[in-house]
N, C-alpha and C positions, 0 to 999 in steps of 0.2 A: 572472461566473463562479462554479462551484458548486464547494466543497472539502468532500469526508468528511473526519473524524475530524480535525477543523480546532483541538480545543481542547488539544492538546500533541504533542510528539513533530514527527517531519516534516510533519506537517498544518500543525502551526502555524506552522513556519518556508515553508511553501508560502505562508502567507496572508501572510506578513509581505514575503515576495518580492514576489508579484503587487499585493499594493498600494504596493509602492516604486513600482511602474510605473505607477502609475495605475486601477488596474483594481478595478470597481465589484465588491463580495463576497457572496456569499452561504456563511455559513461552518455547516456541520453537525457536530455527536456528541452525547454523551451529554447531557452536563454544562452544561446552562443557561448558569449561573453565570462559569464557566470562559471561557464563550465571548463571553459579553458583557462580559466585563473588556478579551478580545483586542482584540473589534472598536471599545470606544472609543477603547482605545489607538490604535489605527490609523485610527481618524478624526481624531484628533487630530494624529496623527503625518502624515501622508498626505491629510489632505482628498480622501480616496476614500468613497462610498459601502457601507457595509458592513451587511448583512441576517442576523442568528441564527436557524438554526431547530436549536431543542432537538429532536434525535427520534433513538431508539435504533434502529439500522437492521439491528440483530440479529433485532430483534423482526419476524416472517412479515408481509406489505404495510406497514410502515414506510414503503419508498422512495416509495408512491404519495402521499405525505403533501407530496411534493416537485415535483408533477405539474406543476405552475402556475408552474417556475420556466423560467426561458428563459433558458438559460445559453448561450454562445459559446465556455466551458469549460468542459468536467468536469472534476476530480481527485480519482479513487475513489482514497481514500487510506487510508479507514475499512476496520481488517484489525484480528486478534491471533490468537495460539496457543495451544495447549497444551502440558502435555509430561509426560512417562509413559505404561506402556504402553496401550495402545488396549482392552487386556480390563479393565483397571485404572479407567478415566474415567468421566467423570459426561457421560453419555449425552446430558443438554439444553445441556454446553457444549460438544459436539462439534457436535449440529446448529445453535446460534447461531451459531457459528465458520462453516459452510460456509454460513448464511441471511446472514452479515453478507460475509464477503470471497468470493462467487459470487453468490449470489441475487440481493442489493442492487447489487452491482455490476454486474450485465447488467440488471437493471429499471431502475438510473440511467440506462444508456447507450442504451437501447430507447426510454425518457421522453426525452432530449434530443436526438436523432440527428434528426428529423424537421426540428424548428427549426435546426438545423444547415445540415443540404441545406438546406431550403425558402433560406438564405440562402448558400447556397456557399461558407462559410467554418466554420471551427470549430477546438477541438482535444479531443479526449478523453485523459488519462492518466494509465492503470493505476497502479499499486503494489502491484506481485508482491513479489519477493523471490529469492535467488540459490539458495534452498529449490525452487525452479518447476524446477531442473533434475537434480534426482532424488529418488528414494523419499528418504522419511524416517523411517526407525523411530524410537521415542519420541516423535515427531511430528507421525503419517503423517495423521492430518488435515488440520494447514496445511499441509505439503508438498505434499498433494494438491489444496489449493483453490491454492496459489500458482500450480501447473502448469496449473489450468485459465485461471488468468486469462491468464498467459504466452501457449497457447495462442489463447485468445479473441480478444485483444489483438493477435496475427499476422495471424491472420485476416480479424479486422473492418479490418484496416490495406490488407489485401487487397481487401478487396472497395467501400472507401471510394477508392483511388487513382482522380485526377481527376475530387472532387465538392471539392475543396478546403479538405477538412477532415486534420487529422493526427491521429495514432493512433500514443503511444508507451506502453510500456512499462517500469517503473522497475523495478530491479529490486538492490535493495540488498542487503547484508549485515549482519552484525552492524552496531546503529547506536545510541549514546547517545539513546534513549528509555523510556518506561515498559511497552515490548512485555514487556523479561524479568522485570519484575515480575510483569506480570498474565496472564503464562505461568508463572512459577513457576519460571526456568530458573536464577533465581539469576545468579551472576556469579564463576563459577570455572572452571575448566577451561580450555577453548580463549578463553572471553568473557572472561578475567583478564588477558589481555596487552591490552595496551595499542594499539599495530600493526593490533590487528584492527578495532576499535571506530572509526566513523567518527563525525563530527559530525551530527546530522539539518541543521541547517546548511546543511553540505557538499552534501550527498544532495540535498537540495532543489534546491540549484544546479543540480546536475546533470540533472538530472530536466529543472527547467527550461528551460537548455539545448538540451537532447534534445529537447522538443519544438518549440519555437521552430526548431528545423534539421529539425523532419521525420524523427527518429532512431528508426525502430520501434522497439530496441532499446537501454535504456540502463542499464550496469551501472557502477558510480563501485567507479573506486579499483583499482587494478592487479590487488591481490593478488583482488579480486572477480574481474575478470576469468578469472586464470589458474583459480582455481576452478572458475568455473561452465562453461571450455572443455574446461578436463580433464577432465568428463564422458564426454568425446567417446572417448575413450583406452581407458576400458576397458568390458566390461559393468553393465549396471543394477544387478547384483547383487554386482558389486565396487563399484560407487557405494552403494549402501543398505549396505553390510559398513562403508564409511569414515564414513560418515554415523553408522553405529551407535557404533563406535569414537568416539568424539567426544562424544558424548550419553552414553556413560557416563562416559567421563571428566568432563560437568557433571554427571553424579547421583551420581560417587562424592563429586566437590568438595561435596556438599549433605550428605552422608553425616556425622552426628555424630561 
């Protein structure tokens, strides 16, 4: 099986799951290094098979780099944001952002889908985010690629029923990793409480779970839930207003 953004965060608690089970790795992101410390761990730990490939999949054909792998599982997991406002950003980290969490992850799933059917079984799953179910202002790029994948991910779930492959959807919230670092969101405002912050851990479980039952859709953690259904309630643009409310309350928390 194939795992993005495998060297911290939920990626790595994915690989550390899937080889408790036995399951042979081929683990992806940035960071060389990183990744080959994981996987001897887990060789040693596990007596599973496990394969690194260092490749930035931010970077425009990256994912073809990945072409030759014949995986039984995908877990596009390789994602991060931004945050401030969208006339405000730096223009090459909005399109990495939409090259690495949309691009790479439909050329992952386009590369692997063939060996999939050709053998009747599989599973692909996403990692969106609880962001996929509305606008995001001060965020509106990852909010925007999360929704696509959400979307995608329906979809392709749809049009795979009875080739015996599964197709979920992960879709998490706030979650102890190094996303709000390298977003820059800080860790004040709504992300201070404690209540909100889930373990990637956690998240992983659940994730995995979800697919192993065939669960298009999988959001861990109650208070995620009531969130992302309360969408439903009112309009897009009283969701983007609550959304905005929230994001300034983390930019005023940054505020000297």
């Amino acid at each position: 099986m194939l795992i993005t953004g495998a060297s911290g965060g939920i990626g790595e608690e994915f690989a550390k799951l899937f080889a408790s089970k036995g399951c042979g790795l081929v683990l992806v992101a940035r960071s060389g290094d990183k990744l080959e410390a994981l996987a001897r761990s887990l060789r040693e730990q596990h007596k599973v098979k496990v394969e690194t490939q260092a490749v930035d999949l931010a970077v425009a054909g990256a994912a073809t780099r990945l072409a030759a792998v014949d995986a039984d599982v995908l877990v596009n997991n390789a994602g991060f944001g931004t945050f401030g406002p969208f006339a405000e950003s730096d223009l090459e980290a909005e399109l990495g952002q939409i090259q690495l969490n949309v691009t790479a992850l439909t050329q992952l799933t386009r590369l692997m889908l063939p060996g999939m059917i050709k053998r009747g079984r599989g599973g692909i799953l996403n990692v969106a985010s609880t962001a996929a179910f509305q606008p995001g202002p001060m965020m509106a790029v990852y909010y925007a690629t999360k929704a696509y994948v959400l979307s995608f991910s329906e979809a392709l779930g749809n049009e795979l029923q009875g080739t015996g492959i599964k197709v979920s959807c992960l879709c998490p919230g706030p979650t102890r990793t190094g996303f709000n670092e390298r977003a820059r969101l800080g860790n004040g405002g709504l992300l201070s409480k404690k209540s909100v912050m889930m373990e990637a851990s956690e998240v992983a479980r659940r994730g995995y779970q979800g697919l192993v039952k065939g669960k298009r859709l999988v959001i861990p953690g109650l208070l995620n839930k009531m969130l992302a259904h309360s969408t439903r309630l009112g309009t897009r643009g009283m969701s983007a207003g609550v959304v905005r409310h929230i994001m300034d309350g983390i930019r005023a928390s940054k505020s000297p």
